[in-house]
Each structure stands twice: as C-alpha cells, then as structure tokens.
C-alpha positions in Angstrom: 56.4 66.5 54.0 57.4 67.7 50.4 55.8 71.3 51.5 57.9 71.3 55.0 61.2 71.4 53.2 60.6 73.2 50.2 61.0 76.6 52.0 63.8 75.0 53.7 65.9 74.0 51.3 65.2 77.7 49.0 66.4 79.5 52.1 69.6 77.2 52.3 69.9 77.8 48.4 69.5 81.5 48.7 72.0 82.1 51.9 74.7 79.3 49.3 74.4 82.1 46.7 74.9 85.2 49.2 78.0 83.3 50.8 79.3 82.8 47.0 78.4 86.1 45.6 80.5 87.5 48.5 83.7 85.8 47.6 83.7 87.9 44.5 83.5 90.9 46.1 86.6 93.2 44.8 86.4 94.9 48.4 87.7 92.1 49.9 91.5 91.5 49.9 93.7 89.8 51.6 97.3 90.5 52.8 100.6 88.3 54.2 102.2 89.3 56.5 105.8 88.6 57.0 106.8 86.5 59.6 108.4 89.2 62.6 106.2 91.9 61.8 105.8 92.9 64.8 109.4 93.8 65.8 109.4 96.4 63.4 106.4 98.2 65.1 108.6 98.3 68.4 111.6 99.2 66.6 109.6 102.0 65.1 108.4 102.7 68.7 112.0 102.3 70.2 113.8 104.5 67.3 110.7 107.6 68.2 111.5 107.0 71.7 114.9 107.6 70.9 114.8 110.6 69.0 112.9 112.5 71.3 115.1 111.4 73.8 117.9 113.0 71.8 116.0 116.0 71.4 116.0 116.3 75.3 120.0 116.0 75.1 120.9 119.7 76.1 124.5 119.9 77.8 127.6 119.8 77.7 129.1 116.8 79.3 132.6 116.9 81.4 135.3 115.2 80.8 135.7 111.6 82.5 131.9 111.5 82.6 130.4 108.1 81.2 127.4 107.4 80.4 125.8 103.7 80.9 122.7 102.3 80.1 119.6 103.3 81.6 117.3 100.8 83.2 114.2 103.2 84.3 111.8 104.6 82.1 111.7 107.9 84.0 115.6 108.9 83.5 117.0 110.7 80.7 120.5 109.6 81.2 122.8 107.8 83.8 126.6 108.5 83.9 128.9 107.4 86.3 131.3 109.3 87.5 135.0 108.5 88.9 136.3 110.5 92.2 139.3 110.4 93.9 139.6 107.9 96.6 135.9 106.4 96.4 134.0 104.0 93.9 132.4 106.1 90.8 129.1 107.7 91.7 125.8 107.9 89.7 124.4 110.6 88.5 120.7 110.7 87.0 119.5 112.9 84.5 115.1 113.2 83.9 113.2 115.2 82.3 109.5 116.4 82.9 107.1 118.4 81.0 106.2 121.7 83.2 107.8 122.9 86.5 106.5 119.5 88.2 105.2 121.5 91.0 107.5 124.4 91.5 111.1 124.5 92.6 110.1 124.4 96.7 108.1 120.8 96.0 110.8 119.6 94.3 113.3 120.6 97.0 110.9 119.3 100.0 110.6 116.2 97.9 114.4 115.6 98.1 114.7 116.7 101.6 111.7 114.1 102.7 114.0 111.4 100.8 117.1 112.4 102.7 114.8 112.2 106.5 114.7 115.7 106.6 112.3 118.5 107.1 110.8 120.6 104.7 112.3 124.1 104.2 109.9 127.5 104.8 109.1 129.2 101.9 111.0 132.0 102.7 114.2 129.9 103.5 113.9 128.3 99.9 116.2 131.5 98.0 118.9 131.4 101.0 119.2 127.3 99.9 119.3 128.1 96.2 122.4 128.7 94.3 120.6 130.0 90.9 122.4 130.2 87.6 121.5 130.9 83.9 122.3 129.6 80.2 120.7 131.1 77.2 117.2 130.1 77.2 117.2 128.7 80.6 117.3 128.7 84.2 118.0 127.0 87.2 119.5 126.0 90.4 121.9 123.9 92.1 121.0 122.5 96.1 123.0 120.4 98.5 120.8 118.6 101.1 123.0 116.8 104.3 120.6 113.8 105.0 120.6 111.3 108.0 120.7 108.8 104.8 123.6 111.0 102.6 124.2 113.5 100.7 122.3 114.9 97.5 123.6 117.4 94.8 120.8 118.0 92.6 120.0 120.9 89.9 116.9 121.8 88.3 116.6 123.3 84.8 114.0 124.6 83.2 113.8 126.0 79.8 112.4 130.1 79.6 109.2 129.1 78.1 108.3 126.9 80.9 107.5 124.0 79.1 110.0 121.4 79.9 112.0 120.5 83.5 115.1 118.7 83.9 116.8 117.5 86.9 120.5 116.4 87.7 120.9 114.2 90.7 123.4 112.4 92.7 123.4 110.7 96.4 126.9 109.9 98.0 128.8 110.7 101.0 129.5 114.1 102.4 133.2 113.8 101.7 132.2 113.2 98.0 129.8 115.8 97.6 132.2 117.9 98.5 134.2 116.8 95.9 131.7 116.5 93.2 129.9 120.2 93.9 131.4 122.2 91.3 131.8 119.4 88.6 127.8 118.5 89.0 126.9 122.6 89.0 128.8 123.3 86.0 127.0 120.1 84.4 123.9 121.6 84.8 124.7 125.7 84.1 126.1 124.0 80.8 122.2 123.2 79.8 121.5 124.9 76.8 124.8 125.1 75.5 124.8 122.1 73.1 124.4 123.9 69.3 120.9 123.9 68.3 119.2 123.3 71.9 115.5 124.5 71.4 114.9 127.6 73.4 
C-alpha cells in the first residue's frame, strides 16, 4: 500500500513545485484595465473613419445647402436642399474605390431603379453632359422614370482610383429646378484647396 502511493504523492509534489516555480516567472505580468476601455477602441475606430471621410470631402458646397446626418454606411454625405414651392429634397453623396463598373453600368443601374430600359452603348455620349475640374472628370445625367426623376453626377478623379456619385430623386417639376444647382455641385469637385489629384 505504502509503495502504491509513494510514486503518487512524488508526482503531486513535483507538479506543486512546477505550479509554484511558475508564479515567479518575470515573464509573466499582469495588467488593469480601466473600466470603459473599450469605448476608446471605437472612438479610435470612429475618429479614423472620420478622417478618411474628410479626406473624401472634395467640393465646393452651394449656398442654402445643409448637410444632416447620415444614417447609411455607404454615403459620404446627405444635404437637404430647399426649393421653391416644394418640401427640401435629398441629395446623397458616396464614394467608391475604382470606376464601379464604368459610367454605362452605373447609368443602366439608375435607369433600372427609375423602371426604365437600359441605354445602347452608343446612346450613352448623347445622354451625357461631361464636364471637368482640375484633376477630375465627370458627368451629369437626368433619367424621367415611371417612379420620378433622378439628377445624378459621377466624378472620378484622373488617376482612376476613386468614384463619387451625387444623387437626387424628386419630381419632374423639381428637377427642373434643381438641374443646374446639382451640376455645378458636382463640376465644383476638386476645387476645395488641397484636394488630392
């Protein structure tokens, strides 16, 4: 019986002294952390976010224009915008990396969303009103839907890398009067002091 637990109790003994030995070891520290921690890592996160947002700021923006907050990840910005006669209209602002398939897609894309067809290739130039800033280039559309009507723009800087898009659905009668205000919004990319190029 004796013999049974010698060998027993010398292993117990001899995993006691590794388990001791170990709480000794200077590689072994410990750390508090403060209570809340873990807001600072998302407002870390949020402030990043934030600056490269910023960075993405390019325009000019018109006068009367305000901007309110945004509720989808995917937009840039959100103003509303006051017209005669009528409740203020949204416009949304995003940003892409790339051309996001090419300014036909992204016209077809709209069109589909307004119930209509898509355009030919070769009618795309003929529904294009194309303009330039310095370092960038782009185009302004107006799609008559079944559903309403869409101004949009698309902007894309000269090196190709980055695409933004200006859009607003209303009604016919205040498209018409929001054409030139929402074309001169986005011709004005690139015009902000110190817009990468």
């Amino acid at each position: 019986m004796r013999s049974r637990r010698s060998p027993l109790l010398l292993a117990s003994l001899l995993l006691m002294g590794v388990v001791l030995s170990s709480c000794h070891d200077e590689r072994i520290t410990t750390q508090q952390v403060p209570k809340g921690s873990e807001t600072i890592v998302a407002e870390v996160e949020d402030s990043a976010s934030a600056t490269a947002s910023e960075a993405l700021r390019i325009w000019r923006l018109p006068e009367g224009w305000s901007e309110v907050p945004t509720r989808s990840a995917m937009r840039l910005a959100t103003f509303m915008v006051a017209v005669p006669d009528g409740a203020p209209v949204e416009v949304a602002v995003t940003s892409f990396p790339g051309d996001v398939g090419g300014d036909l897609a992204n016209v077809n894309r709209w069109r589909e969303q307004l119930g209509l067809k898509p355009l030919a290739p070769e009618k795309l130039e003929e529904a294009l009103d194309r303009f330039s800033s310095p370092g960038y280039a782009g185009y302004f559309v107006r799609l008559d839907g079944t559903t309403g009507t869409m101004l949009a723009a698309g902007i894309r800087d000269m090196k190709g890398s980055r695409s933004w898009f200006v859009r607003v659905v209303t009604t016919p009668a205040t498209a018409t009067a929001l054409q030139n205000p929402i074309r001169a919004f986005a011709a004005s990319f690139g015009a902000v002091s110190g817009a990468a190029q």
